[in-house]
BADRENPA-115459 format. One record per residue: residue number from 1; x, y, z of N, C-alpha, C in turn. Coordinates in nm, 3 decimals. Example, Ala and Ser with C-alpha at 12.3 -4.5 7.8 and 13.67 -1.06 7.14 Angstrom:
2
<atom pos="1" n_px="1.319" n_py="-0.569" n_pz="0.780" ca_px="1.230" ca_py="-0.450" ca_pz="0.780" c_px="1.320" c_py="-0.330" c_pz="0.780"/>
<atom pos="2" n_px="1.285" n_py="-0.225" n_pz="0.708" ca_px="1.367" ca_py="-0.106" ca_pz="0.714" c_px="1.290" c_py="0.003" c_pz="0.787"/>
***
This chain:
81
<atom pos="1" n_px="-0.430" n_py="4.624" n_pz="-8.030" ca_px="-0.438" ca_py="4.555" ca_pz="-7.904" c_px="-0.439" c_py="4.406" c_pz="-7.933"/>
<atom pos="2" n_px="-0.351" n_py="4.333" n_pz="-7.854" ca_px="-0.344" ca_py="4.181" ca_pz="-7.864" c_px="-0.397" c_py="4.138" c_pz="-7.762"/>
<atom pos="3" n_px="-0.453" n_py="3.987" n_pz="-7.758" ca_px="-0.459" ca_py="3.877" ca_pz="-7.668" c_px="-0.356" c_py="3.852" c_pz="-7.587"/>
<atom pos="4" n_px="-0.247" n_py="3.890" n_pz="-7.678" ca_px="-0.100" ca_py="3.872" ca_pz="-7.565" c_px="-0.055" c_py="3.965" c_pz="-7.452"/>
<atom pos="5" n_px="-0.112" n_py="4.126" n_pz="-7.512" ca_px="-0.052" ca_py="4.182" ca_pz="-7.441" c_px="-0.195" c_py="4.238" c_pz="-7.311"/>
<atom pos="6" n_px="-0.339" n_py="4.204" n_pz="-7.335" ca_px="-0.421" ca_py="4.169" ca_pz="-7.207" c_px="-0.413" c_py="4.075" c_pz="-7.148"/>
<atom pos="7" n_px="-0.360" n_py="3.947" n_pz="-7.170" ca_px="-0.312" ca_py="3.844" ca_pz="-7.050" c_px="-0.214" c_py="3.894" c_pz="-6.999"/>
<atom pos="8" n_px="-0.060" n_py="3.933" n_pz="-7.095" ca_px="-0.001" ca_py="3.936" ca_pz="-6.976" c_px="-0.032" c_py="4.086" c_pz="-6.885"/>
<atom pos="9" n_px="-0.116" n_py="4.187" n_pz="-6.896" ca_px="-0.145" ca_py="4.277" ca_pz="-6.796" c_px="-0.264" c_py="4.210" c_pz="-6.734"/>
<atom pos="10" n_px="-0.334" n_py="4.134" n_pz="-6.714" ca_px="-0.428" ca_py="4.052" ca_pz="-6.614" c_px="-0.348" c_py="3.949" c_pz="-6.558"/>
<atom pos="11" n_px="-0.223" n_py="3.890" n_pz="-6.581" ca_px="-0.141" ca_py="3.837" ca_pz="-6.481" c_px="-0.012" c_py="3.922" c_pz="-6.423"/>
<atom pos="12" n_px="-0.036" n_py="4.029" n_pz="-6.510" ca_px="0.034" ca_py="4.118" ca_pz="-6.378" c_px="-0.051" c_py="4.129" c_pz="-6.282"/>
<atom pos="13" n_px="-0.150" n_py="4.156" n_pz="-6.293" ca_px="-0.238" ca_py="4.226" ca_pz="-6.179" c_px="-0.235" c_py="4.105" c_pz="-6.088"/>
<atom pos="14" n_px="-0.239" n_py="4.041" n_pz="-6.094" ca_px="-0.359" ca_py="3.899" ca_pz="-6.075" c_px="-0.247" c_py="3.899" c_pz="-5.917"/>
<atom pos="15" n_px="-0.075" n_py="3.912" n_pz="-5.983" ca_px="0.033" ca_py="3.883" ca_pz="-5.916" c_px="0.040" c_py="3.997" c_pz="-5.805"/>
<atom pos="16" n_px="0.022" n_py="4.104" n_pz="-5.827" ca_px="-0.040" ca_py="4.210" ca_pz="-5.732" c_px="-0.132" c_py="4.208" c_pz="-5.642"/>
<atom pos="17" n_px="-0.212" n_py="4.042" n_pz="-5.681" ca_px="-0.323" ca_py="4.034" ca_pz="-5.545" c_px="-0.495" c_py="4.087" c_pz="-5.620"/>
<atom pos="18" n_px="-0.472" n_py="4.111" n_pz="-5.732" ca_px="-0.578" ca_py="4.154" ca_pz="-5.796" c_px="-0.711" c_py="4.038" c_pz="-5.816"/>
<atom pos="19" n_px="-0.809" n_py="4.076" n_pz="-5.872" ca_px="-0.892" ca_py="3.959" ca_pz="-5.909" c_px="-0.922" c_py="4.049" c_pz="-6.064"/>
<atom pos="20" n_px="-0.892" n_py="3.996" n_pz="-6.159" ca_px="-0.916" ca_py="4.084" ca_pz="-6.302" c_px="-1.023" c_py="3.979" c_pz="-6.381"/>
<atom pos="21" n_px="-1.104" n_py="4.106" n_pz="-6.440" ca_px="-1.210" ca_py="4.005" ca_pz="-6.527" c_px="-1.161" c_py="4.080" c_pz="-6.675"/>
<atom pos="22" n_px="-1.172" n_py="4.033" n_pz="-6.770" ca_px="-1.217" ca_py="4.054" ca_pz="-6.917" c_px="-1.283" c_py="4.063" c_pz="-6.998"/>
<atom pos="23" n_px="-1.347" n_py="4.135" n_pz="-7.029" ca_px="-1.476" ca_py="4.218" ca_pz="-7.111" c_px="-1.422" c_py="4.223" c_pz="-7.211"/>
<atom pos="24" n_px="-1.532" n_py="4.180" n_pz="-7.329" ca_px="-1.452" ca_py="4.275" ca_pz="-7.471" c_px="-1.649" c_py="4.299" c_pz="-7.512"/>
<atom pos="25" n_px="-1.659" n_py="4.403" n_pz="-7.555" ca_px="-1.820" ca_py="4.428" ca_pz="-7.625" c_px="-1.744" c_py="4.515" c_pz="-7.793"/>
<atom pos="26" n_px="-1.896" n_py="4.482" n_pz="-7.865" ca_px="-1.845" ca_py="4.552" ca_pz="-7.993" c_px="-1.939" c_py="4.677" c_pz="-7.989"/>
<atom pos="27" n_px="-1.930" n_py="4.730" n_pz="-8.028" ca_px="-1.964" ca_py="4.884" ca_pz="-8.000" c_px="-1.988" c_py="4.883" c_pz="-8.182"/>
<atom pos="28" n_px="-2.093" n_py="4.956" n_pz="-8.208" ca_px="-2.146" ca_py="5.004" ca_pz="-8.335" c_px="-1.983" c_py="5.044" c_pz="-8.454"/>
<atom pos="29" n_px="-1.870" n_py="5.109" n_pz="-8.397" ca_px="-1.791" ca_py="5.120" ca_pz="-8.467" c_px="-1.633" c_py="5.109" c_pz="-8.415"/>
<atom pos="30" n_px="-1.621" n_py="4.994" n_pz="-8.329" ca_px="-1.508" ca_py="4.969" ca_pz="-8.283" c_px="-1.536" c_py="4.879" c_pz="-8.142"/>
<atom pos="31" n_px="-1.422" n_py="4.789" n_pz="-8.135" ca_px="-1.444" ca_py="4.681" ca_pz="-8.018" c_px="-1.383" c_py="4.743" c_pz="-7.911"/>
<atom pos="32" n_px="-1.456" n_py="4.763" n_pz="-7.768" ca_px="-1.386" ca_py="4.759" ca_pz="-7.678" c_px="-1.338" c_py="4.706" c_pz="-7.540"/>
<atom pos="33" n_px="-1.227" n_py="4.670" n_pz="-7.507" ca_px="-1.210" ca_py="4.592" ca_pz="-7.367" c_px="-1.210" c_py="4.639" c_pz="-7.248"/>
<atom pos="34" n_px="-1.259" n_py="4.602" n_pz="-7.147" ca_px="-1.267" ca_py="4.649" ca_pz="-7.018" c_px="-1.161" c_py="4.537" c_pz="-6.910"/>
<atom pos="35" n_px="-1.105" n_py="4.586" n_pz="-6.859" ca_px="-1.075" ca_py="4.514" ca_pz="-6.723" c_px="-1.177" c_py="4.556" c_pz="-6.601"/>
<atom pos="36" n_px="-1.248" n_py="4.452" n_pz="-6.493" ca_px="-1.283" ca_py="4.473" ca_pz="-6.408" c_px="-1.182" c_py="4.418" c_pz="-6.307"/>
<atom pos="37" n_px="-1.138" n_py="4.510" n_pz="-6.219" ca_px="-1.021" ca_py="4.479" ca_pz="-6.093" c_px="-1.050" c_py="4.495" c_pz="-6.001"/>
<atom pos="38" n_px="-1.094" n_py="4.387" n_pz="-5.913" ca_px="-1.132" ca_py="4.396" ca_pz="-5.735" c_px="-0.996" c_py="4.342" c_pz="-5.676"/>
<atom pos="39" n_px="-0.978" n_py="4.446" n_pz="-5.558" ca_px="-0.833" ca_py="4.416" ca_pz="-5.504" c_px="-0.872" c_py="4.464" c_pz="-5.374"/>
<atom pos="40" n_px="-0.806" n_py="4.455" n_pz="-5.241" ca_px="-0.788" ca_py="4.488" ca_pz="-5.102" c_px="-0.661" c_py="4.569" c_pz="-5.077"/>
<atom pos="41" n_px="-0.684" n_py="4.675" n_pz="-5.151" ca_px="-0.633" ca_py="4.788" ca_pz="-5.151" c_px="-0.698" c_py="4.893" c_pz="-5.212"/>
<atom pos="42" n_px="-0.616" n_py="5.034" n_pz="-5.153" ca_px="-0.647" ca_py="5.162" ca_pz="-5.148" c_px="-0.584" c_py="5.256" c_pz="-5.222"/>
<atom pos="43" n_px="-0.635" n_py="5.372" n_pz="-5.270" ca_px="-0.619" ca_py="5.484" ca_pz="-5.365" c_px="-0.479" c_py="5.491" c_pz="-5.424"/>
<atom pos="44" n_px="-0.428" n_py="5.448" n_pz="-5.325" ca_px="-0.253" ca_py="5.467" ca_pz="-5.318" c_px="-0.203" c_py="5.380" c_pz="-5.384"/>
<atom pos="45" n_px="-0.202" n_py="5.242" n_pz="-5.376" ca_px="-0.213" ca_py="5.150" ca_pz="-5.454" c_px="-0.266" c_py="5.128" c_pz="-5.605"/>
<atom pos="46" n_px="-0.350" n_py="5.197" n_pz="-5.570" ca_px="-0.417" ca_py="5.215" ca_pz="-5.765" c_px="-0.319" c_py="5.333" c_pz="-5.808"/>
<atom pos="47" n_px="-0.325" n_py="5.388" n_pz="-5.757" ca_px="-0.229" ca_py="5.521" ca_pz="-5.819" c_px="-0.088" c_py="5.536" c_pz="-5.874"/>
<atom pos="48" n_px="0.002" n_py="5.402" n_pz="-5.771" ca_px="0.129" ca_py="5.411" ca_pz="-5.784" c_px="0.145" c_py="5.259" c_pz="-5.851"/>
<atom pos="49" n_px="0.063" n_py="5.171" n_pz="-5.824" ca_px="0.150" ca_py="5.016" ca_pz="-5.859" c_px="0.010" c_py="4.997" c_pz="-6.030"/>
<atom pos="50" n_px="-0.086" n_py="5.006" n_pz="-5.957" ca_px="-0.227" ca_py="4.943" ca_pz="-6.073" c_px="-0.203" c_py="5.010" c_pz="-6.210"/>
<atom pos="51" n_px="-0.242" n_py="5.108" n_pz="-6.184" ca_px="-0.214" ca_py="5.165" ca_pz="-6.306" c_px="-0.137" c_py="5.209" c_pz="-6.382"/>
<atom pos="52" n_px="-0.004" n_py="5.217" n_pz="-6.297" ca_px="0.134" ca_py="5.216" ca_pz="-6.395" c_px="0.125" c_py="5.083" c_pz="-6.446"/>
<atom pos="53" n_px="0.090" n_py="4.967" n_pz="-6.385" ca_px="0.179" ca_py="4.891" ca_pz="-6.442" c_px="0.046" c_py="4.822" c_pz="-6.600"/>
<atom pos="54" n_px="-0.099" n_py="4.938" n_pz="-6.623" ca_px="-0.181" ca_py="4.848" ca_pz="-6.692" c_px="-0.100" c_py="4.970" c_pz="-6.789"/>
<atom pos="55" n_px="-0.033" n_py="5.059" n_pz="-6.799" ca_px="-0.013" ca_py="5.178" ca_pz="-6.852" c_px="0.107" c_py="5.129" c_pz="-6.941"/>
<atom pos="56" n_px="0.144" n_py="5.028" n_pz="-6.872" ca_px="0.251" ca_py="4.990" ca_pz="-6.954" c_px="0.269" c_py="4.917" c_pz="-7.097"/>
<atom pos="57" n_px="0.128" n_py="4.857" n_pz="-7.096" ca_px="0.082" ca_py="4.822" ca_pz="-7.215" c_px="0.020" c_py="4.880" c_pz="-7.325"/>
<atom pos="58" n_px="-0.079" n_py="4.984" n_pz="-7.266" ca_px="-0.191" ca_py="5.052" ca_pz="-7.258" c_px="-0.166" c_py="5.178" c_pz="-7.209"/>
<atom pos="59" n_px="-0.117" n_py="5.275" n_pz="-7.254" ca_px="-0.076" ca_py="5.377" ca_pz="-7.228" c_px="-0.194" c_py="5.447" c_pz="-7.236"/>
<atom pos="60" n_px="-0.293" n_py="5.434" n_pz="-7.308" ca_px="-0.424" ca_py="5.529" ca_pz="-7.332" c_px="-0.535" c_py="5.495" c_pz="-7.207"/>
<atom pos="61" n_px="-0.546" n_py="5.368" n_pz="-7.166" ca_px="-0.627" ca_py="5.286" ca_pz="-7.101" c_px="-0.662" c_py="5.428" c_pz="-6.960"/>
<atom pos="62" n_px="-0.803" n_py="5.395" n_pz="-6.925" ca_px="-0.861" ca_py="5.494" ca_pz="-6.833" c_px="-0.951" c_py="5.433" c_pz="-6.782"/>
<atom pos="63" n_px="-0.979" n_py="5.495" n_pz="-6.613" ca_px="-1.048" ca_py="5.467" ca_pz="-6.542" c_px="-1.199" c_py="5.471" c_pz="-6.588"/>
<atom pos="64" n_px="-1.293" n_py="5.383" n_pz="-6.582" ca_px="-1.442" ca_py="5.436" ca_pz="-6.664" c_px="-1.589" c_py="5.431" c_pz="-6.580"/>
<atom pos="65" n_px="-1.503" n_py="5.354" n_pz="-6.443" ca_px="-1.637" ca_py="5.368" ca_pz="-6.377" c_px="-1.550" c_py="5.223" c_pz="-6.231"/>
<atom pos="66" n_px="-1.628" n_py="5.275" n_pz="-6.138" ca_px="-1.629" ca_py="5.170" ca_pz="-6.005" c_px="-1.547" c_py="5.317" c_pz="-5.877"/>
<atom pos="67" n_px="-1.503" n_py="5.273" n_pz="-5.799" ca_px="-1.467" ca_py="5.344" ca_pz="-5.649" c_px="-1.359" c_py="5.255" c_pz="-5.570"/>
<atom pos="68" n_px="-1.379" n_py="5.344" n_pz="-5.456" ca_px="-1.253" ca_py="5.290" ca_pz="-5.330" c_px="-1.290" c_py="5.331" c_pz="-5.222"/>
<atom pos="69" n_px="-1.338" n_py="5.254" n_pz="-5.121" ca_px="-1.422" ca_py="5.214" ca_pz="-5.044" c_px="-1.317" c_py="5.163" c_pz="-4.938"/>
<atom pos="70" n_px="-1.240" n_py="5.256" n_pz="-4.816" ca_px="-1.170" ca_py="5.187" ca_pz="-4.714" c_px="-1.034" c_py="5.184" c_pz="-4.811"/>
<atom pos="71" n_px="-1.012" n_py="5.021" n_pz="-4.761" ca_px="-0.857" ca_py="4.978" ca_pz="-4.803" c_px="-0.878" c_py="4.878" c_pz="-4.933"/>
<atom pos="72" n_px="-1.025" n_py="4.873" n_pz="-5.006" ca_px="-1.112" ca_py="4.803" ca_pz="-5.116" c_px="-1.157" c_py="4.887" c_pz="-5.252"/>
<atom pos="73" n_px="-1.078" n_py="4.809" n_pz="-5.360" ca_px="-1.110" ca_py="4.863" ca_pz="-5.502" c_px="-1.179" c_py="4.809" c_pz="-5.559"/>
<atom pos="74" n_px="-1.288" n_py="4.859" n_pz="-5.654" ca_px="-1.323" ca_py="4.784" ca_pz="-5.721" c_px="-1.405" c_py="4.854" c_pz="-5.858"/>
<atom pos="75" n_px="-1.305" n_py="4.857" n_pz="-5.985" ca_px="-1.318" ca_py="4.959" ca_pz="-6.050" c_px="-1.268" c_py="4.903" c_pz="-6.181"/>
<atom pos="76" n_px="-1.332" n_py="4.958" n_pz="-6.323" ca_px="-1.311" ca_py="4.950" ca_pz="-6.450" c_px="-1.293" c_py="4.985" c_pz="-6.549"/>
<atom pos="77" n_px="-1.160" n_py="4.951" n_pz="-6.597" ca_px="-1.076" ca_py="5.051" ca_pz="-6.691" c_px="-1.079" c_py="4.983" c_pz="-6.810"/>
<atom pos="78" n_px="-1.108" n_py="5.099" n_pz="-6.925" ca_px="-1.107" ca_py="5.031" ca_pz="-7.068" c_px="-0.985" c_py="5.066" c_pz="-7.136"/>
<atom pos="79" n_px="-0.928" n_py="4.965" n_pz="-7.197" ca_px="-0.824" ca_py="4.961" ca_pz="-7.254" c_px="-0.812" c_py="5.012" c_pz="-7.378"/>
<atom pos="80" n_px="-0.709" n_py="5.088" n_pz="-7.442" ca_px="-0.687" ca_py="5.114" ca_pz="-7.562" c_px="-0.584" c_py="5.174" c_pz="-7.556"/>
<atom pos="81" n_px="-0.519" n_py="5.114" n_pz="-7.710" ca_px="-0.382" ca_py="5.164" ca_pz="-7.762" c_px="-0.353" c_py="5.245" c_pz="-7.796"/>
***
């Protein structure tokens, strides 16, 4: 996993209307990154545009915790290659 290739999937999002944060913690035997993504959109939206397009980098990357609340996301996926 690069620096290059989590910016440019946090300015994809960002361009989608997203608000993306960046986490990285080290974990006892391996580092890992989180995106946090608050957006004003719904299930449908995460399903078809969000996560294909973090998938594209990050083909392994998974949902790990947050919800969808109305037409409001706000949820965090850890990345890995």
């Amino acid at each position: 996993m690069t620096y290059h290739q989590e910016l440019a999937t946090k300015v994809a999002l960002e361009a989608l209307g997203a608000t993306v944060g960046i986490r990285h913690r080290q974990l006892a035997h391996r580092e890992k990154t989180y995106l946090r993504i608050k957006a004003g959109s719904g299930h449908t939206t995460w399903s078809f545009i969000i996560m294909p397009k973090i998938r594209e980098n990050f083909p392994d990357a998974y949902l790990t915790s947050g919800g969808f609340w109305g037409d409001k996301l706000e949820v965090t996926v850890v990345l890995e290659k």
